[in-house]
Backbone as CSV, one residue per row, in Angstrom:
resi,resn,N_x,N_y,N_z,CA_x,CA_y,CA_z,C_x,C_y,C_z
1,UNK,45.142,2.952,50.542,44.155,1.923,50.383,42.749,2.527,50.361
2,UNK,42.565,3.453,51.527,41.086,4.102,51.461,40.663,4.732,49.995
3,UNK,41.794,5.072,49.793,41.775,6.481,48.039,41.425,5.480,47.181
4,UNK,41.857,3.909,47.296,41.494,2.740,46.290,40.118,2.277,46.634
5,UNK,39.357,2.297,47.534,38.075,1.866,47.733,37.529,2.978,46.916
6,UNK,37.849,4.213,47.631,36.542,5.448,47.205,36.746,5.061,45.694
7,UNK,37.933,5.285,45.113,37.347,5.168,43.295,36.849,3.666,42.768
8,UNK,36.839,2.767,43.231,36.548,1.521,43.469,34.758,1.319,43.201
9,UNK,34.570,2.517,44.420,32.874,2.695,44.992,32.009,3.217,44.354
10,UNK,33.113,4.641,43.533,32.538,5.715,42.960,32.210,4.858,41.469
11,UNK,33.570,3.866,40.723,33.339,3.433,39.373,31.980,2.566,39.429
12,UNK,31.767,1.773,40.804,30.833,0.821,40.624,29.655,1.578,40.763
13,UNK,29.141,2.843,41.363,27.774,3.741,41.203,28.054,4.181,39.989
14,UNK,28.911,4.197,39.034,28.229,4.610,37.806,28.464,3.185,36.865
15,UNK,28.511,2.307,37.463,28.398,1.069,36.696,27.228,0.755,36.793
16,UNK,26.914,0.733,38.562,25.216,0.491,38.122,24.381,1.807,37.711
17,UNK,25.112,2.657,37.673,23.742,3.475,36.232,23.822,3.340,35.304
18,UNK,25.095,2.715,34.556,25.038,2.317,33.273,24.046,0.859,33.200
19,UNK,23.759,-0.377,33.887,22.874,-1.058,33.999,21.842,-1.210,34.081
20,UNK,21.162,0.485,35.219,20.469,0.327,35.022,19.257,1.315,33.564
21,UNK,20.413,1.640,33.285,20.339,2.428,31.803,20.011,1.785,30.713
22,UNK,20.822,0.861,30.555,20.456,-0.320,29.390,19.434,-1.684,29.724
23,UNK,19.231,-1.844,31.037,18.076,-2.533,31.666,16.784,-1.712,31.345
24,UNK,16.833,-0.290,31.665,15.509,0.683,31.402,15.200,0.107,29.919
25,UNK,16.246,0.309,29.127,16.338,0.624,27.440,15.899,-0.542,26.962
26,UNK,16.141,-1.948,26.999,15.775,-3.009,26.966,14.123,-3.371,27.078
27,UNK,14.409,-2.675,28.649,12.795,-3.113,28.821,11.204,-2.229,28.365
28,UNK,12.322,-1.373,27.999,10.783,-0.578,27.130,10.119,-1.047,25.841
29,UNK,9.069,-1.018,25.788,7.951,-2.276,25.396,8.847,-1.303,23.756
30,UNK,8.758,-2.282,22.649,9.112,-1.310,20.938,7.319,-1.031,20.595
31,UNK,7.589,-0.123,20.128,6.857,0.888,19.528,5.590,0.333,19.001
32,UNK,4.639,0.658,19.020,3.174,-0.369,19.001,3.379,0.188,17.458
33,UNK,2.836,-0.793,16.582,2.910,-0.633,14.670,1.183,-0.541,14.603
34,UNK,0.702,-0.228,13.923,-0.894,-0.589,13.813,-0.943,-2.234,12.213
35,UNK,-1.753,-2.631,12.582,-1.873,-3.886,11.549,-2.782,-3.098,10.700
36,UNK,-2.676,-3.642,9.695,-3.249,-3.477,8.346,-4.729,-3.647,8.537
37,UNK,-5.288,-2.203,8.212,-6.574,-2.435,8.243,-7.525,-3.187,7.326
38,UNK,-8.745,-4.107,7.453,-9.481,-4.551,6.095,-9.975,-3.689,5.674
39,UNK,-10.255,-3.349,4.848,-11.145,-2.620,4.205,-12.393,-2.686,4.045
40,UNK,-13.104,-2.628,4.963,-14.560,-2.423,5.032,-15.350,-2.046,3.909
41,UNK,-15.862,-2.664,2.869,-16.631,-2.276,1.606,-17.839,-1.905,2.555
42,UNK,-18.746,-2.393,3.963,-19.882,-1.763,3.767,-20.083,-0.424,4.465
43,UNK,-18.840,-0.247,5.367,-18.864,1.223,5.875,-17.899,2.340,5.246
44,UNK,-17.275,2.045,4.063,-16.573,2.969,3.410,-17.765,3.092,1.740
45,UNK,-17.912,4.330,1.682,-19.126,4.596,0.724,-18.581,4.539,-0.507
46,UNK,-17.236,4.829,-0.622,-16.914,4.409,-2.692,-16.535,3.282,-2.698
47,UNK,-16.098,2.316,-1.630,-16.546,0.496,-2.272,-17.295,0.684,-2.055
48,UNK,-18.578,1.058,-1.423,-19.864,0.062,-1.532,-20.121,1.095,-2.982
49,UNK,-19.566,1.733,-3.714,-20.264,1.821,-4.892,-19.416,1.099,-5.832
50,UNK,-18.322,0.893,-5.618,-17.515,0.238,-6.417,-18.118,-1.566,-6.779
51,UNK,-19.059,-1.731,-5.447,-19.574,-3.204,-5.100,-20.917,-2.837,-6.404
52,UNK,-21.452,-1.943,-5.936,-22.745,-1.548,-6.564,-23.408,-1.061,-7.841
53,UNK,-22.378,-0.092,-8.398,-22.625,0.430,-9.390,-22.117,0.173,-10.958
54,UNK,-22.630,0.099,-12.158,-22.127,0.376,-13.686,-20.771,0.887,-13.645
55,UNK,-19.851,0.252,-14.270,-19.093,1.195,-15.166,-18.770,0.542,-16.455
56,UNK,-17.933,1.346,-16.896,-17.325,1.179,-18.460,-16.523,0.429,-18.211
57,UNK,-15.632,-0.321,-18.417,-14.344,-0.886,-18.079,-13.274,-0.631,-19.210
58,UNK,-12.269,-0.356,-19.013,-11.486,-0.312,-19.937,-10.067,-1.136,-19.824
59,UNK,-9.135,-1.192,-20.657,-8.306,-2.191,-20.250,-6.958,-1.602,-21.189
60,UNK,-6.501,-0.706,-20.708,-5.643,-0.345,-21.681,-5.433,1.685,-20.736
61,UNK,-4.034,1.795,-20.537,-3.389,2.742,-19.418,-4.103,3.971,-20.730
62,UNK,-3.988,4.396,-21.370,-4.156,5.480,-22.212,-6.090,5.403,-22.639
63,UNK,-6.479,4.851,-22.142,-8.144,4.705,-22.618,-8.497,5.426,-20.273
64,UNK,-7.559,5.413,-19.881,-7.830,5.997,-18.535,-7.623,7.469,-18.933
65,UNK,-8.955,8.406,-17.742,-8.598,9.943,-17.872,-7.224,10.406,-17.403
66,UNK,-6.888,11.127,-18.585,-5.610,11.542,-18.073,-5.148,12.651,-16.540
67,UNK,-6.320,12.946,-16.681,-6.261,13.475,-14.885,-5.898,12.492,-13.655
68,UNK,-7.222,11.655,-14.504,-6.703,10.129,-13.071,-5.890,9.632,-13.236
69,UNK,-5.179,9.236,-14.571,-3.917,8.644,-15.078,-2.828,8.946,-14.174
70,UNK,-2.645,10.785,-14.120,-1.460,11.439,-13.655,-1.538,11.898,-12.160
71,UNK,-2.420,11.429,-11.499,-2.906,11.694,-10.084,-2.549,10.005,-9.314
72,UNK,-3.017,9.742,-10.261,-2.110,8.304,-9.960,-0.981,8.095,-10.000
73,UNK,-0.239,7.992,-10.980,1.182,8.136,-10.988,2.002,9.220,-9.882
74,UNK,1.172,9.925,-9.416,2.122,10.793,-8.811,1.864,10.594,-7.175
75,UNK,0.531,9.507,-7.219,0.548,9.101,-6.135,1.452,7.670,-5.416
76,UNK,2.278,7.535,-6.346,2.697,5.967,-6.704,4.669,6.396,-6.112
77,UNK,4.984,5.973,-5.100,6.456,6.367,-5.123,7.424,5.376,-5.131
78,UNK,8.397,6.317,-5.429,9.063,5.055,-6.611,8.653,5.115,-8.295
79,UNK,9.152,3.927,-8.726,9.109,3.671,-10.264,7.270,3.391,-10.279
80,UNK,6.968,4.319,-11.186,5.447,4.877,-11.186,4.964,4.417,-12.598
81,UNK,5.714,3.556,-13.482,5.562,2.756,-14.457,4.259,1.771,-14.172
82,UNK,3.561,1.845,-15.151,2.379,0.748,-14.853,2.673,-0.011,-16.908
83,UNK,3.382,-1.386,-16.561,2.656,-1.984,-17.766,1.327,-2.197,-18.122
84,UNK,0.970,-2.251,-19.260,-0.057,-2.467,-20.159,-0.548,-4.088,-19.854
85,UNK,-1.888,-4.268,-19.932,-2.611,-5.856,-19.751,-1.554,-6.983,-20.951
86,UNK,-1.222,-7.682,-20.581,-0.367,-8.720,-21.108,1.029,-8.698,-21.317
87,UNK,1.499,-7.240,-20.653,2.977,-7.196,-21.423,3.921,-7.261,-20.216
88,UNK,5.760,-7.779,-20.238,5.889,-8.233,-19.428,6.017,-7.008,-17.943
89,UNK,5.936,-7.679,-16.598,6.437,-6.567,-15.213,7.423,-7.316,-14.183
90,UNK,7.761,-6.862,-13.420,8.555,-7.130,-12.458,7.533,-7.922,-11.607
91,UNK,7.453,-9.183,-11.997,5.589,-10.033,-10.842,6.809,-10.477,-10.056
92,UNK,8.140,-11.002,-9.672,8.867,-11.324,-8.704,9.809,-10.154,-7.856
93,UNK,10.479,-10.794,-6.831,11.631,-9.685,-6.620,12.937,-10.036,-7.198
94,UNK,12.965,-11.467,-8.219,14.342,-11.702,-8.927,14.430,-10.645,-10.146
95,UNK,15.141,-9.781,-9.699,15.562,-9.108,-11.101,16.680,-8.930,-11.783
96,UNK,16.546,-9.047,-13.178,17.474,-9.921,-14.300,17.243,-8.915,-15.328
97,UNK,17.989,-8.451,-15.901,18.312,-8.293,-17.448,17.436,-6.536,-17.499
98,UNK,15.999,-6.692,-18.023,15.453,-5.417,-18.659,15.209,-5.330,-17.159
99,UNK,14.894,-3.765,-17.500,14.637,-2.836,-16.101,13.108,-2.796,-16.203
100,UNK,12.353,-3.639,-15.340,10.664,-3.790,-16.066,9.730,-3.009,-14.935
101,UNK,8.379,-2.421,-15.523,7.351,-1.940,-14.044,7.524,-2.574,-13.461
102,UNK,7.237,-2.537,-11.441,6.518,-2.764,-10.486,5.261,-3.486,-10.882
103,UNK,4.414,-2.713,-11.767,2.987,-2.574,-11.670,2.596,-2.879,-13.177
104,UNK,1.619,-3.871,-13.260,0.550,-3.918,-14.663,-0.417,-3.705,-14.246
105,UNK,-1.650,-2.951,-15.188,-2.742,-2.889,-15.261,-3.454,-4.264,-15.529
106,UNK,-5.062,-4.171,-14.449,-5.300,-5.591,-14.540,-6.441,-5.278,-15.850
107,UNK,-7.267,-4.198,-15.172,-8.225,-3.372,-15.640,-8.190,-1.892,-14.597
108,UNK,-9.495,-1.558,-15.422,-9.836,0.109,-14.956,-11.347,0.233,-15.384
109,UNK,-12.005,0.954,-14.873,-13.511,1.188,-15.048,-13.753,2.680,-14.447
110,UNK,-14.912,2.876,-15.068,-15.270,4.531,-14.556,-16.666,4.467,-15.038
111,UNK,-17.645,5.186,-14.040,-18.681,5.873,-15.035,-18.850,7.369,-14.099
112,UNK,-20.048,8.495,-14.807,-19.542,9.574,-14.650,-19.028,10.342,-13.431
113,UNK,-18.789,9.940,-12.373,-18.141,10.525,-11.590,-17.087,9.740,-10.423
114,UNK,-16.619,8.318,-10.656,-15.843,7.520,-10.195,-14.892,6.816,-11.036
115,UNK,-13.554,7.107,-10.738,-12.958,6.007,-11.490,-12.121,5.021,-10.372
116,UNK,-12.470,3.288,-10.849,-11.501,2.645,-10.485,-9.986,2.106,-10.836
117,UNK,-9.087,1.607,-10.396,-7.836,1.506,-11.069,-7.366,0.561,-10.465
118,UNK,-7.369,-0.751,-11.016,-6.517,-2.085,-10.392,-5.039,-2.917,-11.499
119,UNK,-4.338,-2.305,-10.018,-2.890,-2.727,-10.986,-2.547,-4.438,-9.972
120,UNK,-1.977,-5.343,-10.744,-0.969,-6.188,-10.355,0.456,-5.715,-9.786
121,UNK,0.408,-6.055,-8.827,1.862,-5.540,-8.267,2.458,-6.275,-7.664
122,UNK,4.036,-6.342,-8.668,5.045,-7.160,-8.500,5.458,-7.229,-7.220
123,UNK,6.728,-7.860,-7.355,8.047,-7.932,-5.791,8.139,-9.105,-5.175
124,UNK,8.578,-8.509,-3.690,8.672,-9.620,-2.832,7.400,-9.937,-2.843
125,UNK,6.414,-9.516,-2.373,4.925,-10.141,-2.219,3.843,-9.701,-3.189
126,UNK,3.551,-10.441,-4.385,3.316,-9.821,-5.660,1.401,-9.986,-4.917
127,UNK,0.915,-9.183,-5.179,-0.863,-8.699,-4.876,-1.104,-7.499,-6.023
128,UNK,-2.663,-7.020,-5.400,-3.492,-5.889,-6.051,-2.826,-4.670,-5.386
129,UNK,-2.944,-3.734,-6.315,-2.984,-2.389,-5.516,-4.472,-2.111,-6.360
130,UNK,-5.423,-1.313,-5.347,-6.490,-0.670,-6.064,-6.991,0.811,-5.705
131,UNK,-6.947,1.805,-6.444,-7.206,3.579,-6.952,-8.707,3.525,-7.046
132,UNK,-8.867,3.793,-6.332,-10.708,4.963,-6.124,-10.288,5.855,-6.417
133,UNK,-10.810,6.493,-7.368,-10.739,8.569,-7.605,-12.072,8.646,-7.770
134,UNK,-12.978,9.758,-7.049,-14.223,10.410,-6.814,-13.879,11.753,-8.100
135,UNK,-15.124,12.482,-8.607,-15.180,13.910,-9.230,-15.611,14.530,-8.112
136,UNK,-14.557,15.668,-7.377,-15.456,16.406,-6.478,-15.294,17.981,-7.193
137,UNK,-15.869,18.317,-7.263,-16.030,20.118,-7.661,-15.005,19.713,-8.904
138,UNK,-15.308,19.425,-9.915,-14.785,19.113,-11.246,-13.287,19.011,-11.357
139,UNK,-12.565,18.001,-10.543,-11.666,17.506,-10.474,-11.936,16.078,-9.582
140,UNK,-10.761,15.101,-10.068,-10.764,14.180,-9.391,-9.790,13.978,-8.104
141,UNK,-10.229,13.133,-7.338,-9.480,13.125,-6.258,-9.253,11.783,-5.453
142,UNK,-8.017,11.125,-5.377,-7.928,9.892,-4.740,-8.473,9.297,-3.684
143,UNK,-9.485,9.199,-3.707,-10.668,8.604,-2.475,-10.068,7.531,-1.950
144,UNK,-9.576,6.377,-2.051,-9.320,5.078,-1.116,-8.267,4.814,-2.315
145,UNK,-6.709,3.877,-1.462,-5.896,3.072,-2.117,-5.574,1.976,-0.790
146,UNK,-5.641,0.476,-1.841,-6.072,-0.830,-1.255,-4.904,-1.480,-1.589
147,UNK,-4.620,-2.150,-0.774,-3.600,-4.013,-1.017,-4.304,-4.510,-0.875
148,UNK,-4.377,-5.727,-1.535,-5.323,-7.043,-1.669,-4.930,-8.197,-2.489
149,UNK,-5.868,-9.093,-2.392,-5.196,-10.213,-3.607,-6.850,-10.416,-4.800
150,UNK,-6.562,-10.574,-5.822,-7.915,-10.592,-6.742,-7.634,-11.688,-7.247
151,UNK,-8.407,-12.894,-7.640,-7.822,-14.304,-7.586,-8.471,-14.182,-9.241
152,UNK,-9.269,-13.140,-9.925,-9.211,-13.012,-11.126,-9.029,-11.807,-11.565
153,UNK,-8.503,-10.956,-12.541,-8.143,-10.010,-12.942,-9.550,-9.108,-13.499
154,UNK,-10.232,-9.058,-12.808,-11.849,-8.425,-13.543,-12.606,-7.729,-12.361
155,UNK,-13.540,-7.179,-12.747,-14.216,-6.153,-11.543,-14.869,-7.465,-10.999
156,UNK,-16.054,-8.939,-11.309,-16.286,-9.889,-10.765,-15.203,-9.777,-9.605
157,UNK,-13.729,-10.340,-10.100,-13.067,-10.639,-8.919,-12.698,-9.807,-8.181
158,UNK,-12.632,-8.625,-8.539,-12.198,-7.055,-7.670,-13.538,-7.011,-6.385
159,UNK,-14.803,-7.238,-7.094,-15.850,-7.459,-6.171,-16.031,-8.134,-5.238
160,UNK,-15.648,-9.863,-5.112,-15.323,-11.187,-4.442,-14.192,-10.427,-3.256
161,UNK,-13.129,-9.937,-4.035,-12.154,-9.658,-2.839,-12.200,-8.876,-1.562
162,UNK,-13.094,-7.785,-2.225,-14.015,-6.700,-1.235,-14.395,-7.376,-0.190
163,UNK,-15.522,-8.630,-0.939,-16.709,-8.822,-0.216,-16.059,-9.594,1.089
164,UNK,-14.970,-10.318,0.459,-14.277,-12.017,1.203,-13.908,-11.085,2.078
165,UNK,-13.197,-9.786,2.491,-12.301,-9.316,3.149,-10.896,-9.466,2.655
166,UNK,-10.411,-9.500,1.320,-9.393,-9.847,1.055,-8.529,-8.799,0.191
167,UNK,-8.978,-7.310,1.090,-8.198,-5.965,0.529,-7.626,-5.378,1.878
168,UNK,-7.420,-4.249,1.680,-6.657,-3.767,3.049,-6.852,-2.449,2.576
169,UNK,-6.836,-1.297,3.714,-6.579,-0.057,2.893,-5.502,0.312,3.437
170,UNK,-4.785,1.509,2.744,-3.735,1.882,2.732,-3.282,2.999,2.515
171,UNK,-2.580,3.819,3.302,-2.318,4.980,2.529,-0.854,5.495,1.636
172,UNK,-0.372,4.161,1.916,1.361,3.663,1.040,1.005,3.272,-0.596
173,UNK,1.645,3.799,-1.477,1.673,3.244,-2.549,2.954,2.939,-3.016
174,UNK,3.991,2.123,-2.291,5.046,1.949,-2.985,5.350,0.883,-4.115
């Protein structure tokens, strides 16, 4: 009878360390995420030039420098396809039939040493993605990439969204 207590005694001290094992595990707080930052147009210096300054605008993926073109794309993971202004993309996450971009071009603008790049981007939660590239020492280089929503497809509304707080920055481009 005694030999039946002791293993009795012994199973229940490692019963309660298994309790209090999965009690520890339970109660540890999950992992703090950081929230999506806004994007500050007046303390980040290429929106406030993006707010501020001339450019060209162009509207059409092949009228973009092909440096920034391909610095983009390779910053883009995943299907790195950007449709052309009017033609069709993946704007939902129902997908059916043709295998279509993620991403259309809304527009693009540059003058000599900034280019911007605002695509429509499909899916579950269809928004802006938006490409700052700076010229530093005669190459370009991806300065800021944004989520946002642009409630018109034009630098006007690329500007409004800035201003409203209605971008995010990001360093994901999926």
């Amino acid at each position: 009878m005694r030999d039946i207590l002791d293993r009795l005694q012994n199973q229940m001290k490692y019963l309660h360390i298994a309790a209090a094992l999965v009690f520890a595990a339970c109660a540890t707080p999950p992992q703090a995420t950081s929230a999506p930052t806004v994007a500050n147009a007046s303390s980040n210096p290429y929106l406030r030039r993006v707010l501020r300054e001339e450019f060209t605008l162009v509207d059409r993926t092949n009228a973009i420098d092909k440096n920034v073109f391909a610095t983009l794309r390779r910053s883009i993971r995943g299907d790195s396809r950007i449709a052309e202004p009017g033609q069709p993309f993946q704007s939902t996450d129902v997908v059916s039939g043709e295998r279509l971009p993620w991403r259309r071009l809304a527009f693009a603008g540059h003058n000599p040493n900034l280019w911007i790049v605002c695509c429509e981007h499909g899916g579950y939660a269809y928004h802006h993605d938006l490409f700052v590239f700076a010229e530093q020492s005669g190459q370009w280089k991806l300065v800021f990439v944004g989520q946002g929503f642009v409630k018109e497809n034009s630098l006007t509304g690329l500007r409004s969204a800035l201003k409203e707080g209605r971008f995010f920055s990001s360093s994901e481009t999926d």
